[in-house]
Backbone bond lengths (Angstrom), bond angles and torsions (degrees), N, CA, C in turn:
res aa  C-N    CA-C-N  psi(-1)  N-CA   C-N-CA  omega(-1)  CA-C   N-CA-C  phi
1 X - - - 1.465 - - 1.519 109.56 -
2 X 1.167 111.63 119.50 1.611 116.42 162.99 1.635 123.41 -32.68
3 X 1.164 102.62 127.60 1.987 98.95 177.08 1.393 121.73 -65.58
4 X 1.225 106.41 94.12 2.026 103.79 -170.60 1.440 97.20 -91.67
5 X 1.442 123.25 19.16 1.524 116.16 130.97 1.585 134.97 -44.97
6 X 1.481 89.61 -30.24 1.660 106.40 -161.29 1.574 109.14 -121.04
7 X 1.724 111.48 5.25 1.125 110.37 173.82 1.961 114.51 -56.55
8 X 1.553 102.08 -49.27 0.958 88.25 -164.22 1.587 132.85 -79.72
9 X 1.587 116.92 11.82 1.401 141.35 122.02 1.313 114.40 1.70
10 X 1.284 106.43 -60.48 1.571 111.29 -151.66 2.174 93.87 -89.62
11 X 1.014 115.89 -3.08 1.519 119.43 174.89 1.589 107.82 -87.39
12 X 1.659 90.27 120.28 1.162 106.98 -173.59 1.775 129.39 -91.18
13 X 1.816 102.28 -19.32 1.263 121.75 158.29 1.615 119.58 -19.46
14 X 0.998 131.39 124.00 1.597 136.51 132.46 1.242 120.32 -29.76
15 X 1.144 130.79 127.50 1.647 142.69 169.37 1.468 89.32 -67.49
16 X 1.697 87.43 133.37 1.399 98.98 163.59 1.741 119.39 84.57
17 X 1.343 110.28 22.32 1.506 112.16 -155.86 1.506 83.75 -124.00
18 X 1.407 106.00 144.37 1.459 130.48 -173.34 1.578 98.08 -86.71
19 X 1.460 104.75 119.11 1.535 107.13 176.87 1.650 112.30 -126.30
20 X 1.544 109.07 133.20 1.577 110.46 176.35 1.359 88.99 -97.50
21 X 1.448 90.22 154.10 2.253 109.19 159.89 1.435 88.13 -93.53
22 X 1.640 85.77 162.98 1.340 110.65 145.93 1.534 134.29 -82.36
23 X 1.444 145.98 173.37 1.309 121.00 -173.77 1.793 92.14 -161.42
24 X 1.451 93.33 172.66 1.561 89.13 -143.74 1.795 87.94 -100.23
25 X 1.407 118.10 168.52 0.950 127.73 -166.97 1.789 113.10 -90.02
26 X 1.107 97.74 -3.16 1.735 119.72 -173.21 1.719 103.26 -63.22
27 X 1.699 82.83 -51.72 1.725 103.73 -176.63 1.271 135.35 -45.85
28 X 1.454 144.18 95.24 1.552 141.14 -160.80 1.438 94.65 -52.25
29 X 1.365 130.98 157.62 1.675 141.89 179.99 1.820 89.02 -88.66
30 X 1.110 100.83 142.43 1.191 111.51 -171.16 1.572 100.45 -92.18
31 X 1.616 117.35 171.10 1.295 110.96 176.83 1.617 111.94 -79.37
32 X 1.178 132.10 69.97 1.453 133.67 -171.18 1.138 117.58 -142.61
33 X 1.648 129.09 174.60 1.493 103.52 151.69 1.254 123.30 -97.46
34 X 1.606 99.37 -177.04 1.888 95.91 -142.43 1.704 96.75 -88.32
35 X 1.397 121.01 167.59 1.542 138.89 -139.27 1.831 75.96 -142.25
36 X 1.548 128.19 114.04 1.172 110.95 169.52 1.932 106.46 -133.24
37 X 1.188 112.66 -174.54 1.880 103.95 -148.45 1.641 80.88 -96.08
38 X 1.573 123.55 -168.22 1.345 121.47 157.02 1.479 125.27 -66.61
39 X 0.997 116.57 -51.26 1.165 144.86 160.29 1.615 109.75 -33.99
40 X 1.044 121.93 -31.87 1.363 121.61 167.85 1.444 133.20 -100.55
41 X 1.401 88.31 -31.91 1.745 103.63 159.80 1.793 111.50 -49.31
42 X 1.364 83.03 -35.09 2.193 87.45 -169.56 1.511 88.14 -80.67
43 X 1.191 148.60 -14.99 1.575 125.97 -141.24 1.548 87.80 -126.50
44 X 1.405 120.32 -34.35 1.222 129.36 166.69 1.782 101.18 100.92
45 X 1.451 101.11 33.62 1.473 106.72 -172.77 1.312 117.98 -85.41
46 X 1.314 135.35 162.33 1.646 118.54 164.27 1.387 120.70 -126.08
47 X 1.352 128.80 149.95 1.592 142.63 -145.55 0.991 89.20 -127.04
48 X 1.775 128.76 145.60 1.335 151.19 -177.28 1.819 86.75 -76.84
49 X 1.340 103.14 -167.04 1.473 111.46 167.03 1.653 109.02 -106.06
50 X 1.494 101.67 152.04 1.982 93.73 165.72 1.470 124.16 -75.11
51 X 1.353 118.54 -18.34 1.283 116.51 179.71 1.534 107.91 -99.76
52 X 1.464 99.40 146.69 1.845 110.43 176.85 1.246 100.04 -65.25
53 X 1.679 93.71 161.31 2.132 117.66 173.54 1.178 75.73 -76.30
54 X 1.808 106.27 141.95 1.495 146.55 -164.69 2.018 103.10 -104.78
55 X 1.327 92.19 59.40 2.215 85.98 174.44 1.248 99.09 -89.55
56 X 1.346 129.59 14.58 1.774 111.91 175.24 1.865 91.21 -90.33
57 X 1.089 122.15 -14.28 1.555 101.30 171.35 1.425 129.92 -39.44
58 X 1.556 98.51 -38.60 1.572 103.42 -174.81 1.497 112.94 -92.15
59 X 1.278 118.80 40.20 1.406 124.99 -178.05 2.024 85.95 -135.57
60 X 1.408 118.46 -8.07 1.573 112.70 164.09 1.489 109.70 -60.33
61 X 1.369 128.68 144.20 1.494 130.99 155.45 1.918 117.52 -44.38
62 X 1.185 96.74 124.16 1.486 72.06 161.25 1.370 135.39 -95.91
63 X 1.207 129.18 14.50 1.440 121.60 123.67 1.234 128.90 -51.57
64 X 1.314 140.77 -68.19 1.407 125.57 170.81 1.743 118.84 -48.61
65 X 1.190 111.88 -35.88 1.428 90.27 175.89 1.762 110.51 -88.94
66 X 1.452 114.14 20.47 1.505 103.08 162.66 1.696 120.40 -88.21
67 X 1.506 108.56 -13.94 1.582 142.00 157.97 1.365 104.71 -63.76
68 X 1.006 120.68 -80.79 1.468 124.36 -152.66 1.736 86.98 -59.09
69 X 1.460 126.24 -47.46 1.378 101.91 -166.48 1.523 118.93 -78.76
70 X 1.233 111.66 -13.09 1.388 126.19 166.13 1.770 113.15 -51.81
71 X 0.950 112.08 -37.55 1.629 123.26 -169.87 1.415 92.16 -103.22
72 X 1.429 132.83 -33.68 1.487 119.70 175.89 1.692 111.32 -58.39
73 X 1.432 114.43 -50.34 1.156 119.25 -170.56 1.797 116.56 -90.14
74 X 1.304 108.78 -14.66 2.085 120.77 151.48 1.406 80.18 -52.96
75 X 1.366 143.70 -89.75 1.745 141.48 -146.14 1.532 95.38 -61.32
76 X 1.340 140.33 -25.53 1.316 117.47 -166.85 1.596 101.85 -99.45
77 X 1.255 117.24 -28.72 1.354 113.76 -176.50 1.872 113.92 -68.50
78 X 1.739 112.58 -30.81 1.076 118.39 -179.01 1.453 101.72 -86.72
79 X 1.262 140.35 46.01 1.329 147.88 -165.42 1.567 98.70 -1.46
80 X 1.466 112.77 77.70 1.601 114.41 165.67 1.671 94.12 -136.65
81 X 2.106 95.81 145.06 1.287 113.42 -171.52 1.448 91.32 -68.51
82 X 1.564 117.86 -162.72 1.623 150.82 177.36 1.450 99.85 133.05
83 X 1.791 76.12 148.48 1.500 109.64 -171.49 1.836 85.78 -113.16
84 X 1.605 111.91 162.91 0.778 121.13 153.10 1.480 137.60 -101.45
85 X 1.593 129.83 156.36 1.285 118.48 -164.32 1.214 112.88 -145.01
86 X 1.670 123.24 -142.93 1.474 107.59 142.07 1.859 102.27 80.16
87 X 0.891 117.33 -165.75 1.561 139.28 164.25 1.263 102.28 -41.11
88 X 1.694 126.56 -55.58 1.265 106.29 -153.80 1.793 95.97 -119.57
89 X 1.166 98.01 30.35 1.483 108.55 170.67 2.001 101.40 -110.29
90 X 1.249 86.79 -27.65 1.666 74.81 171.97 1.751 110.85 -104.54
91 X 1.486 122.58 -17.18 1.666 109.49 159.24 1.073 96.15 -53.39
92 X 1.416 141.83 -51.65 1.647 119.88 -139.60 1.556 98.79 -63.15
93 X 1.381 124.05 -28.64 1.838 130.40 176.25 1.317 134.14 -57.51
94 X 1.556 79.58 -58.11 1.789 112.12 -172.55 1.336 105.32 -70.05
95 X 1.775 121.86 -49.54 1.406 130.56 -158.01 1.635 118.81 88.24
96 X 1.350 99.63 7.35 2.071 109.08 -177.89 1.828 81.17 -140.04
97 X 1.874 92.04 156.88 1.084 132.22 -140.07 1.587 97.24 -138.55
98 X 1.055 146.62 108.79 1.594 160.34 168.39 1.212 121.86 -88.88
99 X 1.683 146.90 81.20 1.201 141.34 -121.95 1.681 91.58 -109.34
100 X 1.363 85.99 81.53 2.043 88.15 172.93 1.862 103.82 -86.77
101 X 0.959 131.12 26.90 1.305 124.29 -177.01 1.574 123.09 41.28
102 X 1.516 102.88 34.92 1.529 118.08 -171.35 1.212 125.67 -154.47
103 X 1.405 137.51 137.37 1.270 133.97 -166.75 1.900 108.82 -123.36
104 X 1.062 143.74 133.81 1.162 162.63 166.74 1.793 120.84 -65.22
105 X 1.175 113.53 115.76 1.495 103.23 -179.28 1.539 95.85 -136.18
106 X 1.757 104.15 113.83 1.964 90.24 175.29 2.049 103.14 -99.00
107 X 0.982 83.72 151.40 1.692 112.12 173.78 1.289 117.51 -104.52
108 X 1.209 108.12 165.04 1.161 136.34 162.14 2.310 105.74 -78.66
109 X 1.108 103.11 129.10 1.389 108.87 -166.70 1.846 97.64 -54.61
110 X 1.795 114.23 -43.83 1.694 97.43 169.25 1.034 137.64 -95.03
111 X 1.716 116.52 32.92 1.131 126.97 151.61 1.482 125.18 -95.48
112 X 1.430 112.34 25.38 1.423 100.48 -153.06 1.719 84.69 -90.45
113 X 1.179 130.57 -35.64 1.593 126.01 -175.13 1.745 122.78 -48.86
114 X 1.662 78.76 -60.83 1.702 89.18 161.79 1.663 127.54 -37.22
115 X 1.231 97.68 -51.15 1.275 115.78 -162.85 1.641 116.15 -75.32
116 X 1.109 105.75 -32.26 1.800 129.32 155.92 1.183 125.44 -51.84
117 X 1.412 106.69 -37.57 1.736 125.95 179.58 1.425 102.95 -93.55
118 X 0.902 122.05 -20.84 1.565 121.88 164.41 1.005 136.24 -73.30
119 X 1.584 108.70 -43.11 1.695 125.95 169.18 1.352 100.13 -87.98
120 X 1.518 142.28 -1.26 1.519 130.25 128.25 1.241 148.12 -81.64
121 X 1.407 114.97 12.68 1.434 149.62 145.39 1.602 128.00 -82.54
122 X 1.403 95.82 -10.29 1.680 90.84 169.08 1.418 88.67 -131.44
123 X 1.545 125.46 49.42 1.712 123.08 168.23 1.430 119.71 75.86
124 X 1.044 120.45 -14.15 1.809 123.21 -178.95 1.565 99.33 -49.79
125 X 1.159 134.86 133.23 1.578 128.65 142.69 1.667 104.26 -119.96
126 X 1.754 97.74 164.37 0.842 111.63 -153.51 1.893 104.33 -81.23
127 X 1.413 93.37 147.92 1.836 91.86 -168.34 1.889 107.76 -98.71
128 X 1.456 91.14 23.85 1.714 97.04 176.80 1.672 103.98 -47.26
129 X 1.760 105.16 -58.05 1.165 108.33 -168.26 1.582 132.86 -66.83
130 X 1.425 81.63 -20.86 1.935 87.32 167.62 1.768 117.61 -71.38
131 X 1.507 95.29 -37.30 1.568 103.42 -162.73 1.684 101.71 -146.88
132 X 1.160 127.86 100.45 1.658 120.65 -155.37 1.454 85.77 -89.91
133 X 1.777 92.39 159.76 2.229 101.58 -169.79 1.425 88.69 -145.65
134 X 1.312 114.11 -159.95 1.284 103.44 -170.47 1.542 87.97 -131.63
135 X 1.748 124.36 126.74 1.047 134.82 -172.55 1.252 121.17 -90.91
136 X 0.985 121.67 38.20 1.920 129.28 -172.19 1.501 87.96 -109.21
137 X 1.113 122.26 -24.55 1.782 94.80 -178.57 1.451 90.44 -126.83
138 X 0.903 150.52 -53.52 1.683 163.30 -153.98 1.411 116.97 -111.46
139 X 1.253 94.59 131.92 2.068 114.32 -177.57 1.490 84.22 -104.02
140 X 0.996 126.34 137.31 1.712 131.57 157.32 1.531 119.85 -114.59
141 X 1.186 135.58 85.33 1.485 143.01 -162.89 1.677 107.33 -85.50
142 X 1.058 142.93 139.82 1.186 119.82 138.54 1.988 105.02 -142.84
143 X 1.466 85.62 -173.41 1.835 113.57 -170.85 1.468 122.01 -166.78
144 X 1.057 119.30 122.44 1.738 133.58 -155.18 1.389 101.36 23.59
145 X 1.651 96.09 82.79 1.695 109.03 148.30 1.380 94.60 75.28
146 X 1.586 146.22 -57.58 1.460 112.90 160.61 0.955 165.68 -137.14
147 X 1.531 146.80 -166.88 1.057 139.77 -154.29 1.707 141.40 -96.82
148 X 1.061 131.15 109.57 1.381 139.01 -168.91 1.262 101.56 -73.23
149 X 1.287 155.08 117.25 1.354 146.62 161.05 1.698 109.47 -109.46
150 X 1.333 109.36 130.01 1.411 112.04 -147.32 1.966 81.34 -112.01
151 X 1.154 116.94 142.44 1.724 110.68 179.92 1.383 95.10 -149.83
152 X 1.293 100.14 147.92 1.661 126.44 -162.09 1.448 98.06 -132.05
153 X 1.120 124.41 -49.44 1.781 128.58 -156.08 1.637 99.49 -144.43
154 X 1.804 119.43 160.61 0.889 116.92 145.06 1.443 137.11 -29.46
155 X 1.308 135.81 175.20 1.584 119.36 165.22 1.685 91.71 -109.72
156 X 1.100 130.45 -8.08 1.426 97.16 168.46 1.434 106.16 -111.81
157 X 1.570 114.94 29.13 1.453 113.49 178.57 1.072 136.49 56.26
158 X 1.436 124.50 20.71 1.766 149.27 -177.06 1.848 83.83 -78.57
159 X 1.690 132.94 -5.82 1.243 96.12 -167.71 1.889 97.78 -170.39
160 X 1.006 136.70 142.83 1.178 127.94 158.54 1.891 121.69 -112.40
161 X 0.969 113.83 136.50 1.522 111.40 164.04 1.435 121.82 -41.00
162 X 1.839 121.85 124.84 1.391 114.39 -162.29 1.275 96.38 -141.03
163 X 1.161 133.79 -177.01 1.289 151.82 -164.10 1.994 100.15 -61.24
164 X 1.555 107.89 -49.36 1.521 99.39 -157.39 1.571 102.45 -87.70
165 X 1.591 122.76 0.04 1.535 129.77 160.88 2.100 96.44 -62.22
166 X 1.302 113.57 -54.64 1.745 100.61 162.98 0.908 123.47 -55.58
167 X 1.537 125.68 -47.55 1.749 122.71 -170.47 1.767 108.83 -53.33
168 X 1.494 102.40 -28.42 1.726 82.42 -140.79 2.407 74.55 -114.18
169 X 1.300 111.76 14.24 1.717 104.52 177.86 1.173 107.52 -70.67
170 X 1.077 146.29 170.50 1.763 150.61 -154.15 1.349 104.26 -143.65
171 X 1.100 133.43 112.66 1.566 128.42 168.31 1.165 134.32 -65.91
172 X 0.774 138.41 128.73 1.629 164.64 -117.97 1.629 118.52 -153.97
173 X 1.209 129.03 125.37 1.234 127.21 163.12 1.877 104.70 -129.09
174 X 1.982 87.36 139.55 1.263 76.90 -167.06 1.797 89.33 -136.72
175 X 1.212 118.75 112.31 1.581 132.54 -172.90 1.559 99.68 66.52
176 X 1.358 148.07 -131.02 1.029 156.03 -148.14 1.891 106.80 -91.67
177 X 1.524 120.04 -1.97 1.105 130.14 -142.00 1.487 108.86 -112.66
178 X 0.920 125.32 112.22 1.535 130.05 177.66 2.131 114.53 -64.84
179 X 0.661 152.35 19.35 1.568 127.30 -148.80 1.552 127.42 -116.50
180 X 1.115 129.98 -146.90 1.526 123.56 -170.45 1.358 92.91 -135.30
181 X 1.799 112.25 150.98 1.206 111.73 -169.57 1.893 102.76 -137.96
182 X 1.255 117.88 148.23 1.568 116.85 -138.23 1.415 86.67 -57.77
183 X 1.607 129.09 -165.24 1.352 124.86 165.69 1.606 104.12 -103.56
184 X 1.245 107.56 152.45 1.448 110.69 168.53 1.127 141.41 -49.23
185 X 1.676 112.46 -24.76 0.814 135.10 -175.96 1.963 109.10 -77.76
186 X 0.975 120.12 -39.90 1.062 138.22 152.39 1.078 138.36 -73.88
187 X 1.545 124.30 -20.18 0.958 121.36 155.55 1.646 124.73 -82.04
188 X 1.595 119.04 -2.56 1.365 110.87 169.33 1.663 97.00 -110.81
189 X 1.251 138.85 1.74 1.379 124.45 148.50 1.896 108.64 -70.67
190 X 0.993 114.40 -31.06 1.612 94.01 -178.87 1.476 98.65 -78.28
191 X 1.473 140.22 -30.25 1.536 126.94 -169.09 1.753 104.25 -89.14
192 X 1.363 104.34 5.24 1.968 90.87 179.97 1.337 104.95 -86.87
193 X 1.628 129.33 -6.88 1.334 121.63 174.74 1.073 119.76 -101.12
194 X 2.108 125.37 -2.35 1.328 114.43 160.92 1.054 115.90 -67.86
195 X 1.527 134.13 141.22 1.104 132.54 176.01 1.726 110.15 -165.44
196 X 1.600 111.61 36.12 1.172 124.12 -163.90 1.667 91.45 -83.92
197 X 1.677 103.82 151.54 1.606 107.65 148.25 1.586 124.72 -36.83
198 X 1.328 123.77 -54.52 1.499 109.06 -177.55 1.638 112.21 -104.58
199 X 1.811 111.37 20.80 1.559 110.94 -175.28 1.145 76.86 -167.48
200 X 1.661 86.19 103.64 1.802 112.36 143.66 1.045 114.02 -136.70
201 X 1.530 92.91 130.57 1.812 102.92 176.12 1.199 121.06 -113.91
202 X 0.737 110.15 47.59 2.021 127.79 -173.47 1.915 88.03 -96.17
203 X 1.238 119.17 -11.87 1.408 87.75 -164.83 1.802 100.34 -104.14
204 X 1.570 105.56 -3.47 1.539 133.14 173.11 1.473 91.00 -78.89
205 X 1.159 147.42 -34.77 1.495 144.60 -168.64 1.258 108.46 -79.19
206 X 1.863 118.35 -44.29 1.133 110.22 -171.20 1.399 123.92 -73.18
207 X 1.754 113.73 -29.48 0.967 139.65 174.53 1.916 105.26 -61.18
208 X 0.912 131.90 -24.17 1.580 139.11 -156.17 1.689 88.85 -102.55
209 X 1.458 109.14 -53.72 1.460 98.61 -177.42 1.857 105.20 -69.86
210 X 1.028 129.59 -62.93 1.253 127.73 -164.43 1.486 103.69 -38.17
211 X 1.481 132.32 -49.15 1.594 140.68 145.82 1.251 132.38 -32.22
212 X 1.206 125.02 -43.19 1.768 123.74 -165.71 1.631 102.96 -145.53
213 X 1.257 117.95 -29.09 1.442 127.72 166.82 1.857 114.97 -17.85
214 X 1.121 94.83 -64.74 1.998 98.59 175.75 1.792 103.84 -52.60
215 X 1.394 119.72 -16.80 1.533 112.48 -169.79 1.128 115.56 -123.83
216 X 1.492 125.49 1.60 1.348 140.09 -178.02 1.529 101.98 -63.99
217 X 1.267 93.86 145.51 1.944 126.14 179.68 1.954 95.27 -72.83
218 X 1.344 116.41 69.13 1.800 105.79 -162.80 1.426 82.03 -73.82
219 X 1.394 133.32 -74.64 1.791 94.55 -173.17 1.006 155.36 -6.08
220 X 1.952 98.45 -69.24 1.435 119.68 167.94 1.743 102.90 -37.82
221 X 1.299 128.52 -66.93 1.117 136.84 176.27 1.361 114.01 -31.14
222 X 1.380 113.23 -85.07 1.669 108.10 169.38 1.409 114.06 -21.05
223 X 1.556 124.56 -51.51 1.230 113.18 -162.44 1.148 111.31 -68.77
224 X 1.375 129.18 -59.93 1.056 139.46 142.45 1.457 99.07 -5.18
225 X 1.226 137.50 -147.28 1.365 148.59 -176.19 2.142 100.35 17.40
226 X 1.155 87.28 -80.24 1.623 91.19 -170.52 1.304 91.38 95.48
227 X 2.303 106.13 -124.57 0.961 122.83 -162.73 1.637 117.16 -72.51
228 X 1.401 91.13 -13.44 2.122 99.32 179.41 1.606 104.84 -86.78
229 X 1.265 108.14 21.76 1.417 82.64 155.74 1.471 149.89 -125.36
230 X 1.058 83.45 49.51 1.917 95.78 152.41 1.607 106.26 -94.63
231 X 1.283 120.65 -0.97 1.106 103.44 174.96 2.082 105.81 -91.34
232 X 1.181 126.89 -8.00 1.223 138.03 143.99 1.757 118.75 -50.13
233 X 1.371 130.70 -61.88 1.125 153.39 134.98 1.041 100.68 -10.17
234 X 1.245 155.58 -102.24 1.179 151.70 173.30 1.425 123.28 -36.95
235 X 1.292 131.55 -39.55 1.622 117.15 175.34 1.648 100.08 -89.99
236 X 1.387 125.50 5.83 1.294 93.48 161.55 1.809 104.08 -114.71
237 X 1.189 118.86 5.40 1.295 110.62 161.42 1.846 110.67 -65.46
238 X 1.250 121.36 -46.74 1.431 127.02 -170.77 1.720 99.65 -67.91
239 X 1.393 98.05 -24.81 1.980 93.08 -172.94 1.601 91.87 -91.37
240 X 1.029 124.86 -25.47 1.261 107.87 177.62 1.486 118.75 -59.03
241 X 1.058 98.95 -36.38 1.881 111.75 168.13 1.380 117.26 -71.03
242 X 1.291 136.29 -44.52 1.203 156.10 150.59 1.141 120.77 -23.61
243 X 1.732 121.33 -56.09 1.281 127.11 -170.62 1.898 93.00 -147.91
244 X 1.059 114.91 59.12 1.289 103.61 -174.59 1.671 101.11 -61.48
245 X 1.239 149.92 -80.48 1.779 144.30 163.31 1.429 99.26 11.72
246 X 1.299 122.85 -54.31 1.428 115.14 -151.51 1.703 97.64 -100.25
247 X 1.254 128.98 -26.35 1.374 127.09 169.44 1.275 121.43 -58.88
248 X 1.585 98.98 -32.22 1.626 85.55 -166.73 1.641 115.52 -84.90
249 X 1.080 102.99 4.45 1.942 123.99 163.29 1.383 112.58 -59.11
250 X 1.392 119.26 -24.67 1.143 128.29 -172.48 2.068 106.74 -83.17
251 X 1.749 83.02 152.65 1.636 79.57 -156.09 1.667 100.30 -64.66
252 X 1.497 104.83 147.14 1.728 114.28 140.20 1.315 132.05 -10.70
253 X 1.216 100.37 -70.09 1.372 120.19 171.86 1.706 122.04 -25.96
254 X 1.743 90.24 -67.52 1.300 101.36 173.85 1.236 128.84 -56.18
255 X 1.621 113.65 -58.43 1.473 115.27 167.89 1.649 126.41 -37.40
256 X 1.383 115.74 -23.83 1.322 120.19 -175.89 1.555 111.47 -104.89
257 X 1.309 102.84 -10.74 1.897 96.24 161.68 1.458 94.03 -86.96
258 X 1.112 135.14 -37.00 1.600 112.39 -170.58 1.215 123.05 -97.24
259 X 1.455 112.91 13.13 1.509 114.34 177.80 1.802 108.73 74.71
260 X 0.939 130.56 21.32 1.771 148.06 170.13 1.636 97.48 -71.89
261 X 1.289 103.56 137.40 1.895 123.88 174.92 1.734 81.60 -106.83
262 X 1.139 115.43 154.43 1.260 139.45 -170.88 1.547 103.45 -101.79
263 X 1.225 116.65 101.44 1.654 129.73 -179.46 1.203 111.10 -26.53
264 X 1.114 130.25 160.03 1.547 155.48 140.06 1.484 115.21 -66.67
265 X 1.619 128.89 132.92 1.066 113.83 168.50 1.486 122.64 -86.60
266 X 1.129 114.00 173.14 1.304 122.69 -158.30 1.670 103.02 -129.96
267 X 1.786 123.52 159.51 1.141 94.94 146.81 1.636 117.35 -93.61
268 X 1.368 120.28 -167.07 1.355 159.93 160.26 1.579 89.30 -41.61
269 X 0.898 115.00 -73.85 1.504 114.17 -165.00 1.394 123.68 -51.50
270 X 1.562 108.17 -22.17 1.449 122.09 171.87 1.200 118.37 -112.95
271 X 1.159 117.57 -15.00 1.482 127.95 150.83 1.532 120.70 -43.89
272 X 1.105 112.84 -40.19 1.511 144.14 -179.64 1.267 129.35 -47.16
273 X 1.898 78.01 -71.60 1.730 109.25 145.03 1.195 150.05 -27.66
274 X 1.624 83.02 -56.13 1.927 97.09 175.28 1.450 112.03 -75.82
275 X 1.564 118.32 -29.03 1.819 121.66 -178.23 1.560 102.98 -78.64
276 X 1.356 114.89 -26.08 1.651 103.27 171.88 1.898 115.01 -80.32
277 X 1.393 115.34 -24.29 1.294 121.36 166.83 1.356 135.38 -31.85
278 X 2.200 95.14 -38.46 1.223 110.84 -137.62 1.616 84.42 -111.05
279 X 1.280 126.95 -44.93 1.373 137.61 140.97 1.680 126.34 -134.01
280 X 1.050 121.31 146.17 1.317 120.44 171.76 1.666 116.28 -75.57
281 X 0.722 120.85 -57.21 1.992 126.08 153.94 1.907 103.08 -8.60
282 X 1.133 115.25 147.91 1.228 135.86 -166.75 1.596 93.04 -81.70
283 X 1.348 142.58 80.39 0.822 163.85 -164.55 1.321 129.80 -95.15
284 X 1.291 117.05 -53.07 1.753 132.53 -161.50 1.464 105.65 -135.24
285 X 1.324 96.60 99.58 1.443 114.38 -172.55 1.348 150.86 -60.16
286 X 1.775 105.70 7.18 1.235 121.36 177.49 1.427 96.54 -104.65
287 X 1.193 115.70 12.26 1.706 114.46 -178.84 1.815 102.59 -113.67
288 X 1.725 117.97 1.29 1.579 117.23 -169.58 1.376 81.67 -117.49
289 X 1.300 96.61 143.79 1.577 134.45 178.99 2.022 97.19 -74.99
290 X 1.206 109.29 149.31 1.582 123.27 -179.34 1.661 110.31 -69.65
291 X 0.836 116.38 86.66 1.471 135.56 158.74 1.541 122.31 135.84
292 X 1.843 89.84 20.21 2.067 108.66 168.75 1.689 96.77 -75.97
293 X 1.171 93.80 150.70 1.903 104.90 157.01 1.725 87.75 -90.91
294 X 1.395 92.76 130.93 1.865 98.57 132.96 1.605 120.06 -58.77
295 X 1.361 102.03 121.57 1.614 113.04 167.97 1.770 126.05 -62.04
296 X 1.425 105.00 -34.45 1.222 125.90 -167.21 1.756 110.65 -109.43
């Protein structure tokens, strides 16, 4: 097997350089404005968006989304950025919706004060005392039943939120709501290090690649990662099994910095198989009908 220690060697990018994807033409244009590559900027071309039109909104409560917009617009009135993440950072990808009674907002690490005093100006208090977390990376606010979780950094600190997590977020409107939503690319480097007994998100990863995977920034990624990536290496060896059809879409390129054999296809029927293997629960979201919650 090739050393995908040393893959990311072979990336020739500048640190710190603002990078667009490309995105596939399959994709409906979202209600936003448009996100276009370099290459198109010069040609004067225009690119759909990578993320799907968002109709699982209207399968949200409207109580919880009278919260969530309450704390959307506390952050807009205190003129502070956030991206969104979390649950509805991965519907905006997938096109399914996981009703954890909680919404995700990442920051910038010196906005996190501001941003506290804000979501305690429109009533949020803090849910330390109901359920204590560990506050070095995460503010957790909530108000009737739910929860605002405010994030600045990893929780095991492999990473903080920085300027090019804004450059490269995609805007998003979701019901009455204007905003930016984390990038994908970042949002499956922060879920390759959950891997706790009662929080794993490997099954949020597989679901993200089977979705945006063919259009992902895999550089950007590598760079990102660096020395963690064999932990990349590994969730797409298991997705390669998982969804082998849909892996092998994935570029060349990649497979040969990480030492990856290029799947076998499979049918549907065993495809099926392997997502009920992994759990039986409504799980993997190109298999739930438009207005299911994901269970998992």
């Amino acid at each position: 097997m090739a050393d995908i220690n040393k893959s990311r060697d072979r990336i020739k990018e500048p640190a710190r350089t603002k990078r667009r994807r490309a995105t596939p033409d399959a994709l409906p244009e979202a209600r936003s404005t448009e996100t276009r590559t370099r290459s198109q900027i010069q040609t004067g071309q225009s690119v759909p968006r990578l993320h799907k039109p968002v109709p699982w909104p209207d399968i949200v409560p409207a109580g919880q989304w009278a919260n969530y917009r309450a704390a959307i617009e506390a952050a807009r009135n205190a003129g502070l950025r956030f991206m969104l993440g979390g649950g509805f950072g991965l519907a905006i990808y997938t096109g399914r919706w996981r009703n954890t009674k909680d919404i995700d907002f990442y920051i910038l690490p010196r906005d996190r004060d501001p941003m506290i005093a804000a979501l305690s100006n429109a009533g949020f208090v803090d849910y330390f005392d109901q359920r204590p977390y560990d506050p070095g990376w995460i503010y957790r606010s909530t108000r009737e039943g739910i929860i605002v979780d405010i994030i600045w950094s990893m929780a095991n600190r492999r990473a903080e939120v920085d300027e090019i997590w804004f450059e490269r977020g995609q805007p998003v409107q979701i019901r009455e709501e204007s905003m930016q939503v984390i990038p994908p690319e970042e949002l499956l480097w922060c879920k390759l290090y959950i891997l706790q007994r009662d929080h794993f998100d490997w099954t949020d990863i597989f679901n993200l690649l089977y979705a945006a995977g063919v259009y992902l920034d895999w550089d950007h990624l590598l760079e990102r990662l660096g020395p963690d990536t064999p932990l990349l290496h590994a969730a797409l060896t298991v997705f390669s099994w998982l969804a082998p059809n849909r892996a092998r879409e994935f570029p060349d390129k990649l497979r040969k910095q990480l030492g990856l054999p290029k799947p076998e296809k499979i049918s549907e029927r065993e495809h099926l198989r392997r997502v009920k293997l992994l759990d039986s629960r409504a799980w993997f979201a190109s298999l739930q009908q438009e207005g299911e919650y994901l269970e998992v």
